[in-house]
Every structure is written in C-alpha cells, then in structure tokens.
N, C-alpha and C positions, 0 to 999 in steps of 0.2 A: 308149370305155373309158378311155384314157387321158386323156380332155377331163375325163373325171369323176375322175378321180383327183389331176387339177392342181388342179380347183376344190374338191375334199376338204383337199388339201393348203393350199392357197389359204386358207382357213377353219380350219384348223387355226394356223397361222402370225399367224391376225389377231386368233384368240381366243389366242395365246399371249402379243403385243405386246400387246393391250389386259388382261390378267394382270400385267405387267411395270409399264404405265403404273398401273395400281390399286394397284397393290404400293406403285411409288414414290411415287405420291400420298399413300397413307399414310402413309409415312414422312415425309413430310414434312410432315403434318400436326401431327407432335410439336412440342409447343410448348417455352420456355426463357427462364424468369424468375428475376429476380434480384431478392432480397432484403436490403438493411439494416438492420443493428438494432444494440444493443448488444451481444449474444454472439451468438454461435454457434447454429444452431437444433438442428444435433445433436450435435455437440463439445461443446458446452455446456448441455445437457439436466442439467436440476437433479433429484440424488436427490429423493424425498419421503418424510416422515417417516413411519411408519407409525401406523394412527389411533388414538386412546388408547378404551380400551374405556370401552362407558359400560355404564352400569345397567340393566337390563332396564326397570325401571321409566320410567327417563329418559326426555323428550320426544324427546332425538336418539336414543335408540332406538330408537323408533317410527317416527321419518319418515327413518330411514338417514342423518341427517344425521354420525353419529361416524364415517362410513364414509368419506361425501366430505369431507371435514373431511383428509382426507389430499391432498387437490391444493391446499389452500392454505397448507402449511407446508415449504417446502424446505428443503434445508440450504442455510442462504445462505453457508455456506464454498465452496459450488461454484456460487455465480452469481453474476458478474461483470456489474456494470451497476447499474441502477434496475431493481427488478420493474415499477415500474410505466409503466417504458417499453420493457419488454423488448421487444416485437412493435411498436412504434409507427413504420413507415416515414419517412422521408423524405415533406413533405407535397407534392402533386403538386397543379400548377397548372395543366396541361394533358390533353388526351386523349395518348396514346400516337402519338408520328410513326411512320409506315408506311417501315420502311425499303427504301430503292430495290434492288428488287431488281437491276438493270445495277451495282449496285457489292458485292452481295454475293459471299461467296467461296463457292465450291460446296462448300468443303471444312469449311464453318464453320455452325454453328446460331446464330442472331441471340438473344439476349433480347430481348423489348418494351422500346421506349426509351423512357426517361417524361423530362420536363420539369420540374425542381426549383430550390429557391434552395438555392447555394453556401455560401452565409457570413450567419451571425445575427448579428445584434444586441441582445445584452441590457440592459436599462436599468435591472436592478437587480441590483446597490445604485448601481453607476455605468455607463455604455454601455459595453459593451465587447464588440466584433466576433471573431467566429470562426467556424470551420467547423461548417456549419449541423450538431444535431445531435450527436450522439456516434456518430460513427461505428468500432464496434467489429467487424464482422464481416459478410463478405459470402456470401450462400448463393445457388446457382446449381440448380436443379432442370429437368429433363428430364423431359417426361411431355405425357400429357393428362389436362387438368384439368377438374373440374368448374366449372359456370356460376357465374359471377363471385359470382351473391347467394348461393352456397352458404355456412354456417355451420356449419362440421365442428369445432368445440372442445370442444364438449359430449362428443364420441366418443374423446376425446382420453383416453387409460391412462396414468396417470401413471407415470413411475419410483419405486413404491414400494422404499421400503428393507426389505430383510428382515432381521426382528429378530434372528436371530442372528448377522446379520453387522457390528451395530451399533457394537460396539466391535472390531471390526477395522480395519487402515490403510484407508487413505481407497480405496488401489487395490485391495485386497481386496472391497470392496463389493460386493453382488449387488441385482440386483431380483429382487420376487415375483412381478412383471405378466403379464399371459398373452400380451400380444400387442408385441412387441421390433421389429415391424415400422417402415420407416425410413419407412412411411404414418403408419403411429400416430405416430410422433415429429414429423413434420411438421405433423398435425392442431392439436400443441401453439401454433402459429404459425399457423391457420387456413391450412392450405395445403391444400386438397383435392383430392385426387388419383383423377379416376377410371381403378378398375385397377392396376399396378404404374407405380414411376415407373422411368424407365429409368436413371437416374442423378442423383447429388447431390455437389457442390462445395461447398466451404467455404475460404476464405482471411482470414484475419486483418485488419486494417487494424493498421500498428504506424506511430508519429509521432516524429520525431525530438524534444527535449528543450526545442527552442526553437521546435514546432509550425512549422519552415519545410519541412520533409520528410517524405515516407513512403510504406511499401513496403506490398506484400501478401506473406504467408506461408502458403501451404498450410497447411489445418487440419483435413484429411482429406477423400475421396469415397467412395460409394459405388457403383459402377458393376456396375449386371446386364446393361445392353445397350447395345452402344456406338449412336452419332449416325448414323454414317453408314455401318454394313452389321448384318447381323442374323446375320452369322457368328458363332458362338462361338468360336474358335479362334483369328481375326484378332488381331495384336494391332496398334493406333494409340497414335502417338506424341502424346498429347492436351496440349493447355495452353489456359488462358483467361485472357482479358483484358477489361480495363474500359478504355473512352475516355470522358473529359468533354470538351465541345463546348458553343461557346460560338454563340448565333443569328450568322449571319452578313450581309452587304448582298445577300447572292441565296440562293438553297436551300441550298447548300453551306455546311455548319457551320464553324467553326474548332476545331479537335481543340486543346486546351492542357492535358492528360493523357494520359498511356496508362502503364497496370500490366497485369503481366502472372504469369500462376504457371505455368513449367511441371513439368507432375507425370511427364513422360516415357513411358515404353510402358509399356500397360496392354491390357487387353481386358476380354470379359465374364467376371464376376465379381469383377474386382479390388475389393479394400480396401485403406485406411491409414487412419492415425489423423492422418496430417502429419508431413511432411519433417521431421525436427530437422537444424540444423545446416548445413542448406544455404543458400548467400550469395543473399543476395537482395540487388539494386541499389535506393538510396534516390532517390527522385523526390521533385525541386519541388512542394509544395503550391501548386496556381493561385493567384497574386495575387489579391486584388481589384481588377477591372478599373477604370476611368479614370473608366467612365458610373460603375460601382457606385459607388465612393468618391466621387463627387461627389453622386450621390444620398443614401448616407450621410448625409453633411455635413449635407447641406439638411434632411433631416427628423429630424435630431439637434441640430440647429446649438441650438437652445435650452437644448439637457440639456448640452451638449458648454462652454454659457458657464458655465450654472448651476454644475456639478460643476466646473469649471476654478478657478473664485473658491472654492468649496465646499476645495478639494485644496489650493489656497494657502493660504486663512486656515487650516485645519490646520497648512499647514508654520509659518506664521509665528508660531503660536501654541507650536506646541512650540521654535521659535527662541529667540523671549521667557521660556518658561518656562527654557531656557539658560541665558540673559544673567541673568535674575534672581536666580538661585542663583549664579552667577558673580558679581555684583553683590552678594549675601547674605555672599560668605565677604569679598570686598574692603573690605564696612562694618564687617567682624566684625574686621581686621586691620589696617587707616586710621589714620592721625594725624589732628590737629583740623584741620591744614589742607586737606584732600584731602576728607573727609567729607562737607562740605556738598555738594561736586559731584559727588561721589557717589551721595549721597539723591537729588537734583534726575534725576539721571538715573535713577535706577531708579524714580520717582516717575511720569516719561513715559514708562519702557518699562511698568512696569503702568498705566497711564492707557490707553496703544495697545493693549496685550493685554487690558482690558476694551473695549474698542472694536472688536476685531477681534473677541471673541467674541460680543456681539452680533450683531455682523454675518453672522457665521458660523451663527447660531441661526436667523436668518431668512433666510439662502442654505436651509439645511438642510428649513425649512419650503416654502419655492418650491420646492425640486426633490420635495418629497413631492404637490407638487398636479400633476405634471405626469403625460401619461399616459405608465405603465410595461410597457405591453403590447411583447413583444418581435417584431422586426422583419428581415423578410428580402429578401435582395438578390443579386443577377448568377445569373439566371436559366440554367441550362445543362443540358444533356442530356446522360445519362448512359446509356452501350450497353453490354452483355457480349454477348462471344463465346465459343463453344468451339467451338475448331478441332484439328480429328483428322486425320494425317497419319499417312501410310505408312512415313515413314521422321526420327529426327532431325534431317537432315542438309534435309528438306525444312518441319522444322517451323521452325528455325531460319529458313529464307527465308518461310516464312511469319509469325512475329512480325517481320522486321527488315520485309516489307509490311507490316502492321497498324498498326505502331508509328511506320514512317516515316520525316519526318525529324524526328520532333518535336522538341522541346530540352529537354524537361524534366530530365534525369538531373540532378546535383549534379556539377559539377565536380571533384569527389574519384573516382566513378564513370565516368567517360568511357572511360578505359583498358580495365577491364572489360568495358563496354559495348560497345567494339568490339569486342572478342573475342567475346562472347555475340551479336551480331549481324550474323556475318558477316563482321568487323573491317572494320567501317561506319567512315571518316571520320570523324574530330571536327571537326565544322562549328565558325564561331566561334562561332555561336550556345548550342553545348553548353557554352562554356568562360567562367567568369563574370572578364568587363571592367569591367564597371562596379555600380552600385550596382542593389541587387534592387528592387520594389516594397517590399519587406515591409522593407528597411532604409529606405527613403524614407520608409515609414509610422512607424517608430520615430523616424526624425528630425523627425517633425511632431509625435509625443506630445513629443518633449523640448524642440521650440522652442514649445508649446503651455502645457506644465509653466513654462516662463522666461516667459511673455509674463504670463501670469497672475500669477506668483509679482511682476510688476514693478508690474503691473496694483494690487493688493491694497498694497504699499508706497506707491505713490503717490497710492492715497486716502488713506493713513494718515499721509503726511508733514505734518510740522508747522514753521511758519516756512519765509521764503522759501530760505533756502539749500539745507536738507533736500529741500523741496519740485524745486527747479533739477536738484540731483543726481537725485530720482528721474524727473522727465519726462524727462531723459535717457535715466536706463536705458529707460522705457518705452519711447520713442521706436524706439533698441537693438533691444529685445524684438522690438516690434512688426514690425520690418524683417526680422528673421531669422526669425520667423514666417508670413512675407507670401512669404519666399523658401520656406521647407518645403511652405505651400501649393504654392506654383507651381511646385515641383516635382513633382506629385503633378495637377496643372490642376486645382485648386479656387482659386473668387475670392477674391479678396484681402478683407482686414479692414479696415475703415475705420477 
C-alpha cells in the first residue's frame, strides 16, 4: 500500500516538474525585436484626416475609395521624418547571429542581432559620409509574432481624426477608430503580432549639434506582462540597452557602443508617455573605423579629386570676383600714373577667372558622369536587451555588467557616470588625451580643402615667378595633406 502510494506520489511530482519545465519553455519562447526608423511607431502615430465626403454618384463612392482615402492624408504637423521612409529599417546584410547562450544573462530577454553598415555615403551633390540612415527612434516589442512572410498593414485602423475635435489644441485631439489596440498600432509598421504583445519600448535617438554624440531617451512603454514572471503584482526594476559590435579576429565581437534607458520599477500594466527631464549621459558616436575609412577613400578617391578641384575653382572664382570689384573702385579713383598697372592686372585676373570657369564647367560635367549611387561601410552588429531586476540597487550592477568597460561616455560625463554606475573608475580610456577620429577626419577635410585650393593656383599661375611661388605652396599643401592622411592610415598622394 504504501509502495503504491510512493509511486502515486512519485508521478505526481514528475507531471508536476514536467508542467514547471512547459511553463518555462514557454516563456521563453517570447520573442524581442527591435526596430529603427525615423519616429516612433507608437509615440509618433500620425493623426489622420478624416475622409471628405463624396457624391453618391462619384466613382469613389462606389468602390469606398473616399473612405480609404483617409490613411493617406495625415497631419504632417505630427510626423516627424520622411513618410516615405517612415518604416524603411536599417538594411541588413546578413542572417541574424545566434546569440550564445553561455554569455546570456538569465535576467535579460536578447533581441535578434542583425548585421548592418554604420556610416553612408552620399554622392550627391558631393560625398559626404555619415551615420547610415536617419536614425530617429528605437522600438523594442515583446511577444510572439507571426511568420516572417506575414503582411498585416492592410489590417492596420488608422488614427482617424474626429471632426469635432478638429479645431481643438493639438492635445485635445480624439480618434474615432474602433480598435486603439497597441496590436493595431504596430500593424501601421507591419509588426504582426500573434495574440497580445506582452510589452513595448520606445527611446529616442537625440545627436549632439556637432553629430560627435548621442543619447537615448525614453519615449514611453507599454507593459501588460512583464519578461521574466507572469506575476501581476511583481513589480521589476526594468531598463534596456543597445550594444554596437564591431566583427572581431575570433567569434568574440568588440562592443564600441552601449546605451542604455532606465525606466525603473514597473510591473504589469504599467504605462508612460516618457520620462521628461530626466539626465541622460551623452555617448561617443563610433568613429569610422581605420579599414572603413580606407575603404572610403578607395572607392570615392575619384569623386573625392573631382569635387576637391570642383570646391576650389568655386573658391577661387568668388576670390577673383573680390579682387575685381576691389580692382573696379582702385581704376574708378587712380591717377594716370598708377592706372595702366592697374588695367594690366585686372586684365589677368579676368583672363584667370575666365579660365578657371571653364575649367570649373568641365570639372562639373565629370563629376555628373560618374556613378551617384550611395554607398555603405563598417559593418557592425547591433543587440537590445531588456533586463528586469528585483531590486534597483541590482539593476544598477546589472547595466555597469552590460556596459562594461566600455569608453564611450564624453569626457564631460565621466563624473556622472561613475555615480550611475556603481562609481565605476574613470579608466584613461574614458577621459579624452588626445585627438578623436572624428577630429583627425576634419583635419583631412581642411588639409584636403588647402591642397586642392594650391592645386587649382598652380595650374593657373602664369610666368615663372608666380608659377615658383605657387609649386611651393603646393608642394606645402601636398606635405600637410599626406601627414592628415597618415594620420588616419590611408596612402599617401603622389
């Protein structure tokens, strides 16, 4: 009796642990993707205009076209970006890496990492590199989703505007829509969600003034079930972060990023709309790395001479047009004897400035045949996390893990940082010694700017002396040019 009562028990105990392991399988089946775009996908949900009635008669009466004719008019007072890049990701050049599970934290839901380029190149109207992208706002969703080929936009309810509330302040506004659901809002962005999603993040991207920095700023979530228990009551100390990682010489990435937003205790059900007012630390925009910018170079090097000669004979032409008005008032006020050498010289400065503008018309023309398609470079892989902690005091040791030791913060930030991190050490690495990339790169635009500007004189010098002085400077140019390269490790100019 009691053999059978062990092995009842026995059996009871095994279907209870194989309940426990299904449970947690499940849970961890939730998935956590992250999205960029130019706004917000729900912060920035554009009203829409409500549809203008047609005729009974009318063709779009008949085929309801006056009806739908309301998702393509928003007030663009509330949409921040290009519409027509609104939803357009970051383009992805690889499958998604598997990340290793021995380095995950138990405490953290991973996003799928995808593999993208950092920094564009545009070629028109002249090359000019930046961060790949407009990047305006990062959205973080929690759930499971339907299969990848799913197409859920069509399903998408716009935020119609209700016409009586049309002339009210902007935040008085109402919709008329039937379904407010933050599934329907997402559909707007083909997010398909099967089921309820269990939560939604949003953070800002904001850029310092001289694009060398920039933070993230909570832009509100919406949270029905937290990540890591199915408690309601609980509440977690939640924050999330983004690392960029650059490929490394073995599997192991190099982290040369990490942002972070924490939104503090919360649980299920919480909302916000986003923090106002709260300090956020300004982080290092990544340089462009050593390979990138040498790769640059190389498949620009032809636009990069073109437009160089193109930017001088510009300057030298507004120079001249100077000197000739300058030249214009001295012939207008001259005695007879001064006069003639006067003429003589403004004679050769418009002689050269008909000469350079030639030249300038057919720089102009070459740089129009060359191809303009824009170009991207330093491949890096980009992770979110959201990590939910028990206590602040443990979320805190969990960002200064996450974060590291990286060095990105801004020198101005360190101080804080240590406080915010545990009062982490300022490595030297955090505290700026010497010169950044991103000033080395401006020191190659301005010894780029001089070498050209020398460049353009000394085809246009005339007689040997003029000419003596300008191989000089070029010569000059060329040297201080050849050193900006090599500070930067791209080859020298012949």
């Amino acid at each position: 009796m009691k053999r059978g009562r062990s092995r009842l028990l026995a059996g009871v105990l095994c279907l209870s642990l194989l309940q426990m392991q299904v449970a947690l399988a499940a849970k961890d089946t939730v998935n956590v993707r992250a999205y960029v775009n130019d706004t917000c996908i729900i912060a920035d949900e554009p009203f829409f205009l409500p549809a203008a009635p047609a005729s009974p008669a009318s063709p779009a009466a008949q085929n309801g076209d006056a009806q739908e004719s309301a998702k393509f008019f928003p007030l663009l007072g509330l949409v921040i970006g290009k519409l027509a890049e609104l939803f357009v990701n970051h383009e992805i050049q690889s499958k998604a890496n598997q990340y290793k599970s021995g380095v995950a934290r138990k405490d953290t839901r991973y996003a799928i990492t995808e593999q993208t380029n950092l920094y564009r190149a545009d070629l028109e109207p002249v090359p000019t590199l930046s961060i790949n992208a407009k990047l305006g706002c990062m959205t973080i969703v929690a759930g499971n989703f339907k299969p990848e080929a799913t197409d859920c936009t069509a399903a998408y309810i716009p935020k119609e505007l209700a016409k009586d509330s049309m002339n009210l302040p902007q935040e008085k506004w109402r919709t008329i829509r039937t379904d407010d659901s933050i599934e329907n809002q997402l559909r707007r962005a083909n997010i398909c969600i099967d089921g309820k999603a269990r939560a939604v993040y949003e953070a800002r991207f904001e850029f310092s003034s001289d694009g060398t920095a920039y933070r993230l700023k909570d832009a509100g979530y919406r949270i029905d079930t937290l990540l890591t228990t199915d408690k309601p009551a609980v509440t977690r100390n939640t924050l999330y972060t983004l690392k960029i990682s650059t490929p490394g010489a073995t599997d192991q990435q190099e982290v040369i990023s990490s942002a972070w937003v924490d939104i503090g205790a919360v649980k299920a059900g919480s909302r916000s709309q986003g923090a106002a007012g709260k300090e956020v630390l300004w982080l290092r925009v990544p340089p462009l790395s050593v390979e990138a910018r040498r790769n640059y170079e190389e498949k620009t090097k032809v636009h990069q001479e073109v437009i160089g000669e193109i930017q001088a004979l510009q300057r030298a032409h507004t120079r001249n047009q100077r000197l000739l008005a300058g030249l214009d008032q001295r012939i207008a006020q001259a005695g007879k004897d001064l006069l003639p050498g006067l003429k003589q010289e403004r004679t050769r400065i418009a002689v050269q400035d008909q000469s350079q503008s030639a030249e300038l018309d057919a720089r102009k023309a070459e740089y129009q045949d060359l191809p303009r398609s824009p170009l991207e470079f330093m491949p890096v892989t980009i992770e979110i996390g959201v990590t939910e902690t028990e206590s602040e005091k443990k979320s805190q040791v969990a960002l200064a893990e996450i974060v590291g030791g990286n060095s990105d913060l801004v020198a101005s930030a360190v101080g804080n940082a240590a406080t915010g991190l545990l009062s982490k050490s300022a490595s030297s690495g955090d505290l700026k010694t010497g010169s950044d990339p991103a000033e080395l790169a401006g020191d190659l635009e301005r010894a780029r700017a001089g070498y050209y500007d020398a460049l353009v004189a000394d085809k246009s010098a005339i007689g040997d002396a003029e000419k003596d002085r300008t191989r000089h400077n070029l010569l000059a140019s060329k040297e201080k040019y050849n050193d900006a390269r090599r500070s930067l490790g791209l080859e020298q100019i012949q």
